[in-house]
N, C-alpha and C positions, 0 to 999 in steps of 0.2 A: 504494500500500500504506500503510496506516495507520502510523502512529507506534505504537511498543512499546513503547520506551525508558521505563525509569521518571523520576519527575522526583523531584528535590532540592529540596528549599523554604529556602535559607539566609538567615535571618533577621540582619540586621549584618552586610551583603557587605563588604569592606574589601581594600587592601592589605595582604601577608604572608596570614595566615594563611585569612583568606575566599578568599581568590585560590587558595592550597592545597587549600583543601577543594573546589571550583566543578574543578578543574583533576584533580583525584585524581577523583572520582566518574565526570567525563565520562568521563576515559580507563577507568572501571569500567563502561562499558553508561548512564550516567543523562544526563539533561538536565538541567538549571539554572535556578532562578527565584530570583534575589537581590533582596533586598529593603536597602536603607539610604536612608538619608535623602537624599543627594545623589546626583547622578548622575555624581560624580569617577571609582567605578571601574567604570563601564560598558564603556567601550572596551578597556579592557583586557580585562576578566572577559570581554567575548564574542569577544576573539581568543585567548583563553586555553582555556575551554570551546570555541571552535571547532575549534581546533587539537586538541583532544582527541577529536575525532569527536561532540560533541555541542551545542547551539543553548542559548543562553543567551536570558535574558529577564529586563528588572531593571525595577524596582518602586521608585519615589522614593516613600518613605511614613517617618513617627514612627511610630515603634515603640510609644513611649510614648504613642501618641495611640488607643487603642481602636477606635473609631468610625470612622479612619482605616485601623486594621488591617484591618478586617472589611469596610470598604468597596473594600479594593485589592484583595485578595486573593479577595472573591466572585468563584466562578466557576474559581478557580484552586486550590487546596487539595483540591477532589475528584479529581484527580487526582496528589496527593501523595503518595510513599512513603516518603520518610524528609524532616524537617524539624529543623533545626540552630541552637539560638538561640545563635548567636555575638557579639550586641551588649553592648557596656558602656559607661560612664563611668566613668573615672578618677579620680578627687582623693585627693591628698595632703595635708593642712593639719591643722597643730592643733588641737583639737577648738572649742578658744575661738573660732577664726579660722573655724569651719566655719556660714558662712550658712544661713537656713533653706532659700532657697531651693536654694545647692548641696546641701546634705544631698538636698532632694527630687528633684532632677531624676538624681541618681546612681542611687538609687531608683528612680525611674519610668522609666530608661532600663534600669538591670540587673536589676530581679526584676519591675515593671509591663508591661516590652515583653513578658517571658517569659510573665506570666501572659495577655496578652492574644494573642498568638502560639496558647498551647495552646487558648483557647478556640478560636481563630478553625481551626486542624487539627483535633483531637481529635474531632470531633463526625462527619467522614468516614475518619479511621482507626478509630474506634472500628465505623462503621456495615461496616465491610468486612472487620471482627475481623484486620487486621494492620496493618501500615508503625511506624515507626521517629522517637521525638523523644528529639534529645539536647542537652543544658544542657550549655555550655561555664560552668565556672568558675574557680575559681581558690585561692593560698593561703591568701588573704583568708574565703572561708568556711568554713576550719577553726580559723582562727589570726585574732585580729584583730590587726595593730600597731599601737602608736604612729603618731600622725597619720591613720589609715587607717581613722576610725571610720566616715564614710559609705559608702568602696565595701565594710569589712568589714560592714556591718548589713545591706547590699545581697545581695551575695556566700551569708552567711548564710540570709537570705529564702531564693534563689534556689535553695540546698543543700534546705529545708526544702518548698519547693514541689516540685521534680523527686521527693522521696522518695515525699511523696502521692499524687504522681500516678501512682508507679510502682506505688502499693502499690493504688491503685484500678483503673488500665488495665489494668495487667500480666495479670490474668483473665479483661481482655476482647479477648486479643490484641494489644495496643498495648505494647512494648518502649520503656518510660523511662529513658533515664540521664544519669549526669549525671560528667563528666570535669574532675579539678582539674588544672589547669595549675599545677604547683609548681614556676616558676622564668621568667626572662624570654624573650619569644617572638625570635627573630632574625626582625626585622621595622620594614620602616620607624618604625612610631610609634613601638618601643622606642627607637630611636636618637636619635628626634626628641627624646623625654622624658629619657633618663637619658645620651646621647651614646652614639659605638663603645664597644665591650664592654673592656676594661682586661683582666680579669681572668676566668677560669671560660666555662663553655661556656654558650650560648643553643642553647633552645631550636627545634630546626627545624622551621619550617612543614608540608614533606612527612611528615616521620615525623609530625606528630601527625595530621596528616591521614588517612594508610594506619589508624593507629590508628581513627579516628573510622570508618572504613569497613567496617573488623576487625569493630568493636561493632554497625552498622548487615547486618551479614550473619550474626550470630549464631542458633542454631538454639532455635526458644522452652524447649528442656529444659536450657537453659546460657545464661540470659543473666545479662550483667555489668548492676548498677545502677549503681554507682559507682567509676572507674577515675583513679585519680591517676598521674599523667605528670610527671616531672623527668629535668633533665639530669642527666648521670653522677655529676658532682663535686658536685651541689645537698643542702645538709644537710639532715635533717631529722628 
C-alpha cells in the first residue's frame, strides 16, 4: 500500500526546537525531510520521528547556498505539504565590531536560506493551490537592540519577505506565516550561548511546536499570518 502520510519539509533541522517540530508533526499523521547543514542531528531526528510512527529523511545542504537548495531538494518538494524555515545565525556584537562578512552570512543564513527555500517549494504548492510555509522569527524583527544590528536587519528582511508572500500566495491557496518567538527557546544552544536560565521562564520547544501545527491545520476562511509567542512572565 502506498505511502499517504503527508510530508514536512523543515528547513534548519536542529537540537530543541527542530527536534520538537520533526517529533510533534510525526506523532500528527506526517513524515519528515530535515534539511541542515550537518549531519549532527540525524540520528537523533530519525529515532525521534520514528518513535512517533513516522520515517525521517535528512538532507546535509547550505541553506544559504541557492543552487544547493534547488539541487537537494529536486524531486523532493512535490511532495511537500507544509515547509518550516527554522534556520538562523546568531550574532551579538557592537555595531563597530560587526565585520562585513559577519553582517552577510547572518543574512544569507536568516532571510537568503528563506528566500531560496520559498523559491525552491512554492512553485509545487502553489501548482496544487494548497500546503503550508511558515517563517520562524523572532524579537529581533520587530524591535532591533543594541548590538543586534545584523540578526535585527536579518530578522526584519525575513518579517518583510513572509508578509509578500502571504499577500501574493495566500489567493493562490498557499497559507504564509510567519511566528515571532519573543523570548528564549529552552534548548541546548540557549544554554550553550547565554548558560542555565537564573531567572524567568524559557520558552518550550513542545508548546511552540503544537503551536506551529495549530497554524499549519488552519481552515483557509481563518488563517493567522503572523503569531507572536512569549513566555508568561516575558515583557513587552
Amino acid at each position: 500500500m502506498a505511502n499517504t502520510r503527508p510530508n514536512l519539509l523543515l528547513a534548519g533541522m536542529s537540537e530543541g526546537l527542530g527536534l520538537a517540530l520533526a517529533q510533534t508533526f510525526a506523532e500528527n499523521g506526517f513524515d519528515v525531510i530535515g534539511v541542515a547543514r550537518s549531519l549532527d542531528v540525524q540520528a537523533v531526528a530519525s529515532a525521534a520521528v520514528g518513535d512517533a510512527g513516522g520515517t525521517y529523511t535528512h538532507i546535509a545542504c547550505d541553506l544559504s547556498d541557492q543552487d544547493a537548495v534547488h539541487e537537494k531538494l529536486e524531486g523532493v518538494v512535490e511532495d511537500v505539504s507544509v515547509a518550516i524555515f527554522n534556520a538562523h545565525a546568531l550574532l551579538i556584537a557592537p555595531f563597530a565590531e560587526t565585520a562585513a562578512d559577519q553582517f552577510r552570512h547572518v543574512w544569507q543564513t536568516s532571510c537568503f536560506g528563506a528566500y531560496a527555500l520559498a523559491q525552491a517549494v512554492l512553485p509545487s504548492l502553489e501548482k496544487r493551490g494548497d500546503g503550508v510555509l511558515i517563517f520562524t522569527g523572532a524579537t529581533a524583527g520587530v524591535r532591533g537592540g543594541g548590538k543586534f544590528a545584523a540578526f535585527a536587519s536579518a530578522k526584519f528582511a525575513l518579517r518583510g519577505l513572509s508578509q509578500s508572500l502571504a499577500r501574493e500566495y495566500g489567493p493562490r491557496g498557499v497559507h504564509v506565516a510567519h511566528v515571532i518567538l519573543d523570548g528564549l527557546i529552552d534548548e541546548p544552544q540557549t544554554t550553550r550561548r547565554f548558560g542555565p536560565p537564573s531567572s524567568g521562564a524559557r520558552m518550550s520547544p513542545d508548546d511552540i511546536a503544537r503551536s506551529y501545527l495549530w497554524l499549519a491545520r488552519q481552515e483557509p476562511s481563518a488563517w493567522t499570518h503572523e503569531l507572536d509567542l512569549r513566555p508568561f512572565d516575558e515583557q513587552f
